[in-house]
C-alpha positions as CSV (number, residue, x, y, z in Angstrom):
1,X,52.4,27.6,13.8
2,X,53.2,30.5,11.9
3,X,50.8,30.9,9.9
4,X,48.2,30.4,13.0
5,X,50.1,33.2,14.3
6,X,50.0,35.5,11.2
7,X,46.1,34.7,11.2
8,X,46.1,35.9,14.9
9,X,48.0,39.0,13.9
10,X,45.8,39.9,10.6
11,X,42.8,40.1,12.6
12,X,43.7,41.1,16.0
13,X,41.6,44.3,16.3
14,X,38.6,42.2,15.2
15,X,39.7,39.3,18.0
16,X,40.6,42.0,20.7
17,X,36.9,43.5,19.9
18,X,34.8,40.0,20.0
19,X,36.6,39.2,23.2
20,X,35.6,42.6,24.8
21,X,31.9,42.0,23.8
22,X,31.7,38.7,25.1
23,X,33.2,40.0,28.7
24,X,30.7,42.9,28.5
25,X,28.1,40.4,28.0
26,X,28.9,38.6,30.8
27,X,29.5,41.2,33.1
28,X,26.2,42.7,32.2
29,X,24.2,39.3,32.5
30,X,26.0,38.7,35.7
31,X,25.6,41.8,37.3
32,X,21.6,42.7,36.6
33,X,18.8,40.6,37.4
34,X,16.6,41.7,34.3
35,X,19.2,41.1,31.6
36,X,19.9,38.0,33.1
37,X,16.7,36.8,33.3
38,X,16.1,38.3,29.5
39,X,19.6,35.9,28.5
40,X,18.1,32.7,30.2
41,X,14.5,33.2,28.3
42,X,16.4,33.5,25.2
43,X,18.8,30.6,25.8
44,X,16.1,28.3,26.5
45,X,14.2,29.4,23.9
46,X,16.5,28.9,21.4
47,X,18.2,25.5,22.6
48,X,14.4,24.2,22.7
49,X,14.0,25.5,19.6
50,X,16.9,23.3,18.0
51,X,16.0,20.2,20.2
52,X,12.9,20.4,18.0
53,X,14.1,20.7,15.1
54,X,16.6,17.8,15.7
55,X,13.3,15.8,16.7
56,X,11.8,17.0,13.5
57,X,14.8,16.0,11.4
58,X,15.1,12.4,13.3
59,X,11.1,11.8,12.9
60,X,11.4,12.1,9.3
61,X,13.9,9.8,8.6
62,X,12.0,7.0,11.3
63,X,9.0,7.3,8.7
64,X,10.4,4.7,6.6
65,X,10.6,2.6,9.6
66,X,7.2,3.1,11.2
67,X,5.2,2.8,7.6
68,X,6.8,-0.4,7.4
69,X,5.7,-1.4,10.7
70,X,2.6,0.2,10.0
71,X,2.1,-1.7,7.1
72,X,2.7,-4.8,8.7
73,X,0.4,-4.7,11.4
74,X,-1.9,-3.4,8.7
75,X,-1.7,-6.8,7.1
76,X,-2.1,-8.9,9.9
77,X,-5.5,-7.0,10.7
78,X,-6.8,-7.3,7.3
79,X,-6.6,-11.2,7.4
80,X,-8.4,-11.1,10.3
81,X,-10.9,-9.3,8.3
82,X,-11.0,-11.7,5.7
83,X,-13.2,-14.2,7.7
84,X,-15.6,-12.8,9.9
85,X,-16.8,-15.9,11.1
86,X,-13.6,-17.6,11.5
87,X,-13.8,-20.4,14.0
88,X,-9.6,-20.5,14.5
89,X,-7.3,-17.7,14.0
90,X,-3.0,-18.4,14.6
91,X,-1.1,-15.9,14.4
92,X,2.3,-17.1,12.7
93,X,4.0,-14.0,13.8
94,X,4.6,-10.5,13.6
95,X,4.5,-10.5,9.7
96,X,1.7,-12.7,8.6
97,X,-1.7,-14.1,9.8
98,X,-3.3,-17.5,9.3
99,X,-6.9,-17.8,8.9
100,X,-9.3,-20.8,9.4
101,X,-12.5,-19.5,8.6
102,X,-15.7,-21.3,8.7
103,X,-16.6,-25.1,7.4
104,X,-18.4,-23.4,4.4
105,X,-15.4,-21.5,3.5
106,X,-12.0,-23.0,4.6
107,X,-9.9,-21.5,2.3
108,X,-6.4,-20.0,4.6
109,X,-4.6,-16.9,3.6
110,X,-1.7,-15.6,4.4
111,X,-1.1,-11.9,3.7
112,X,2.5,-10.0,3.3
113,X,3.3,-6.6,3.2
114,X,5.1,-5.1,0.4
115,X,6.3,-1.8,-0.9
116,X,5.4,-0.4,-4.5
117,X,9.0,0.4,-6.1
118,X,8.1,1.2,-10.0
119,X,4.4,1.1,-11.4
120,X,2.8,2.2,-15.0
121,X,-0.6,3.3,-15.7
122,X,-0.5,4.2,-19.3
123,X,0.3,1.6,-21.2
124,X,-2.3,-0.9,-22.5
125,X,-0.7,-3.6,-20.5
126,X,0.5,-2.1,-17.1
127,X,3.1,-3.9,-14.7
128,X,4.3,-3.4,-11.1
129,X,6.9,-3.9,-9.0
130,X,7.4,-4.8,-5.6
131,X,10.2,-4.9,-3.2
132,X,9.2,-8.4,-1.9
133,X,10.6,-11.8,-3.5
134,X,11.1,-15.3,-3.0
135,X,13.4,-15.0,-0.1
136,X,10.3,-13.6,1.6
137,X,8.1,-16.5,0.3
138,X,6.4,-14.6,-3.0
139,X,5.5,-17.0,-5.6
140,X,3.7,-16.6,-9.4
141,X,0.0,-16.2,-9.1
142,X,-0.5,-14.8,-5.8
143,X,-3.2,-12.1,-5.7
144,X,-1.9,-8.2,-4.8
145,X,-4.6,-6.0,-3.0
146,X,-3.9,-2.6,-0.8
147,X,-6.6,-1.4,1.2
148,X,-8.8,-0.2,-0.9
149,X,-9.1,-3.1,-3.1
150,X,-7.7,-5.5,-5.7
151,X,-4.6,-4.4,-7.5
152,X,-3.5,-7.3,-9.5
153,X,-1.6,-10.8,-9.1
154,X,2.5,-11.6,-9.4
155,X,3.9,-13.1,-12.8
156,X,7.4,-13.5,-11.5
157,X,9.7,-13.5,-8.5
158,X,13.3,-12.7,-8.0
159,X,15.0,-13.5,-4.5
160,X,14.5,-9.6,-3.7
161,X,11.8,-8.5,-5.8
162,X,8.2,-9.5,-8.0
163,X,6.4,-8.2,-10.6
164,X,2.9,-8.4,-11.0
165,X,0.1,-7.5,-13.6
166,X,-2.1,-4.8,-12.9
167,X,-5.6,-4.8,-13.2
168,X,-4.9,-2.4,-15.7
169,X,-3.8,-4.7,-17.9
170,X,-5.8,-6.2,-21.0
171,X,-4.7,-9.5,-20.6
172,X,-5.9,-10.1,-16.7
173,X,-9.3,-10.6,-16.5
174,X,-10.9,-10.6,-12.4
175,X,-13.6,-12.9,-11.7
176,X,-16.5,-10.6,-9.7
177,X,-19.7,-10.6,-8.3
178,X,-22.3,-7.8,-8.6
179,X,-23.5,-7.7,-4.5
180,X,-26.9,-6.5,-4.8
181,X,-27.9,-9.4,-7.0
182,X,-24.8,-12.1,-6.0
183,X,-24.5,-12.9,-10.0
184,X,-21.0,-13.5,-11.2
185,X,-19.3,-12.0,-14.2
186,X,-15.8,-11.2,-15.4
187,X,-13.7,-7.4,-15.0
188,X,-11.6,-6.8,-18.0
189,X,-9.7,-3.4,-18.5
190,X,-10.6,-2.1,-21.6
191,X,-7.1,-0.4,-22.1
192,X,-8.0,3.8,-21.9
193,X,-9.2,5.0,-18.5
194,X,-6.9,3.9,-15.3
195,X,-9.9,4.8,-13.2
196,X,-12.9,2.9,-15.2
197,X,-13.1,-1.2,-16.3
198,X,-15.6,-3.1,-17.9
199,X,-17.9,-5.4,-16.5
200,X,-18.8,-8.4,-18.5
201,X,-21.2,-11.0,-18.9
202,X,-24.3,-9.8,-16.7
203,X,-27.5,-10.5,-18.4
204,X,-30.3,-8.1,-18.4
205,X,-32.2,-9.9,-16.3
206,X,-30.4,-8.5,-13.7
207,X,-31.3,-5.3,-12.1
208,X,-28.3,-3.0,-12.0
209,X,-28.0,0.2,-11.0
210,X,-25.6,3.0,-10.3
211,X,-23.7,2.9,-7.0
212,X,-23.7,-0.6,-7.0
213,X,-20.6,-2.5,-5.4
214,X,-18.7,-4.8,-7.1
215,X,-16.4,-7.7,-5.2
216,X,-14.4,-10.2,-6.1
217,X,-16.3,-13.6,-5.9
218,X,-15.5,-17.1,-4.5
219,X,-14.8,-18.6,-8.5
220,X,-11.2,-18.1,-8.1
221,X,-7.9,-19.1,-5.8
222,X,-5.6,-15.8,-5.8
223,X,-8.1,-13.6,-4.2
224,X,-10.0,-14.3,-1.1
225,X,-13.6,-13.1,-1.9
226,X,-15.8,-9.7,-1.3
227,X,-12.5,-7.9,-1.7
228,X,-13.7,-4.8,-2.6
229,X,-12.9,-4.0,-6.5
230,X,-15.4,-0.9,-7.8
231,X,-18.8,0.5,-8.1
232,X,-20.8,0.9,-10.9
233,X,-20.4,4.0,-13.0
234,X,-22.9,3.1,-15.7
235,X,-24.6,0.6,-17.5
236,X,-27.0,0.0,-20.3
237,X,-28.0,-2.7,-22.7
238,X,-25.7,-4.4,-26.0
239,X,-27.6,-3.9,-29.5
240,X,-28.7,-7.8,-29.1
241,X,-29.7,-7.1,-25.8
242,X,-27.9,-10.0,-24.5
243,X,-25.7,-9.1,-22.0
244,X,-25.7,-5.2,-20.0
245,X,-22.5,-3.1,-20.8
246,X,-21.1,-2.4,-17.2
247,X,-18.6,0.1,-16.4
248,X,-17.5,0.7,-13.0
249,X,-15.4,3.1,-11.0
250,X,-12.2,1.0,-9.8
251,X,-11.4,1.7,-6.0
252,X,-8.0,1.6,-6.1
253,X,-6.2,4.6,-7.6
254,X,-3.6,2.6,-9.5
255,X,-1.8,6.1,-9.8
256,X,-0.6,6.4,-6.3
257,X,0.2,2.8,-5.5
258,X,2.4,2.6,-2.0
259,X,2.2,-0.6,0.0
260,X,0.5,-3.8,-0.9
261,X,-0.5,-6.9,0.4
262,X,0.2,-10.3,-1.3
263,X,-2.1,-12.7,-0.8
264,X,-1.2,-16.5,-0.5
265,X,-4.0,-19.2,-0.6
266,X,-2.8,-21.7,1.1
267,X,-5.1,-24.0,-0.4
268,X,-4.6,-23.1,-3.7
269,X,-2.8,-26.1,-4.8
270,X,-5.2,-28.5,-3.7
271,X,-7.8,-26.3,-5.9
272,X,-5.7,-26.3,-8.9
273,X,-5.2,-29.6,-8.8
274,X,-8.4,-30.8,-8.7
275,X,-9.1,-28.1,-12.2
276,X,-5.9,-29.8,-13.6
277,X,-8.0,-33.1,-13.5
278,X,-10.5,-31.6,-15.8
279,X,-8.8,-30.2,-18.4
280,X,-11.1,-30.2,-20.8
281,X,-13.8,-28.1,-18.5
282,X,-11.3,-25.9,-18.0
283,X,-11.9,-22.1,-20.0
């Protein structure tokens, strides 16, 4: 209490001042039509002014939110894409779609959003993270794509997270198709440029030109096929003329990776085990 009262006494011109200021104020504002009109402007102005910037402040920290629900519904859409002529589609629920597509293709996927959390590009063998695990039903050898294309597949699950290999990564090789002609080959990362792969096993005989799209094919059980994976950058001919040398523009800029989908084949079991059966066919 004293030293309240000390404080008081120290600045008791200034206090004795502020006070007078704020009664002229009123008296003035109270008294005179323009001034008062000139205060409530002002007042509004300035109270509207914070409301928006409380709204601004609030929006911002709802992004997180609404890209995850954007994502999500983002996912369900693009499993509905994945089978044009799909003769049943269930939707399981908010988070992931079933597709039955048609009886020349019955393959069902399932896709789930997930969020990029730690990424490399420059390594010769590049890995991913996501924050997605088996708790959310992730498993090994599920295929990764965003919407612009293939990203890679998942090597191993925690309950809360998953790692997966890039496409960027020596050691993963894509099965493709080049769509102008349908013929199949094989996209291998040579190890340099995050932005350019190589293109094997496409014989001369094949007209290709620049511009041309390249998809994932049907030869595989992680990814679903047609997902979009590059265009050709260039190409010419080997010294033994036996297969072109393909390079092509990836779509997906592996630099700026933010959400992804994981891609389960629900299938893919049945497919395996029917290549498990074969093991000496197998490459």
């Amino acid at each position: 209490m004293g030293q309240l009262l000390a404080f008081l006494f120290k600045y008791r011109a200034f206090i004795v001042f502020l006070f007078l200021e704020v009664l002229c104020i009123w008296m003035i504002v109270g008294n005179n039509d323009y001034q008062r009109t000139a205060f409530i402007n002002g007042a509004s102005g300035f109270i509207g002014s914070v409301n928006k910037t409380s709204r601004n402040i609030g929006d911002y920290f709802e992004l997180s939110r609404v890209n995850e629900e954007l994502a999500t519904e983002n996912a369900r859409l693009r499993a509905l894409l994945l089978s044009q002529m799909a003769s049943e589609v269930t939707l399981d629920s908010t988070e992931q779609v079933s597709i039955v597509a048609d009886t020349t293709d019955t393959v069902q996927y399932v896709l789930r959003q997930a969020e990029i959390v730690q990424n490399s590009i420059r390594n010769a063998n590049n890995f991913f993270m996501i924050n997605k695990g088996s708790r959310d039903s992730i498993k090994p050898n599920m295929g990764v794509m965003n919407s612009f294309g293939v990203v890679g597949k998942i090597r191993s699950v925690s309950e809360r997270y998953a790692e997966g290999v890039s496409v960027l990564n020596t050691k993963n090789p894509v099965s493709v198709k080049h769509v102008p002609s349908g013929r199949v080959g094989t996209l291998q990362w040579g190890g340099t440029n995050p932005k350019v792969s190589d293109l094997f096993y496409i014989t001369p005989d094949v007209t290709v030109q620049e511009g041309d799209t390249i998809v994932t094919s049907s030869y595989n059980a992680i990814f679903p096929k047609e997902v979009m994976v590059g265009t050709v950058a260039s190409v010419t001919e080997d010294a033994n003329k036996t297969y072109l040398q393909i390079k092509v523009k990836l779509s997906v800029d592996y630099g700026k990776l933010s959400y992804v989908y994981v891609i389960e084949n629900l299938h893919k079991a049945e497919q395996d085990s029917l290549v498990e059966t074969n093991p000496i066919e197998q490459q």
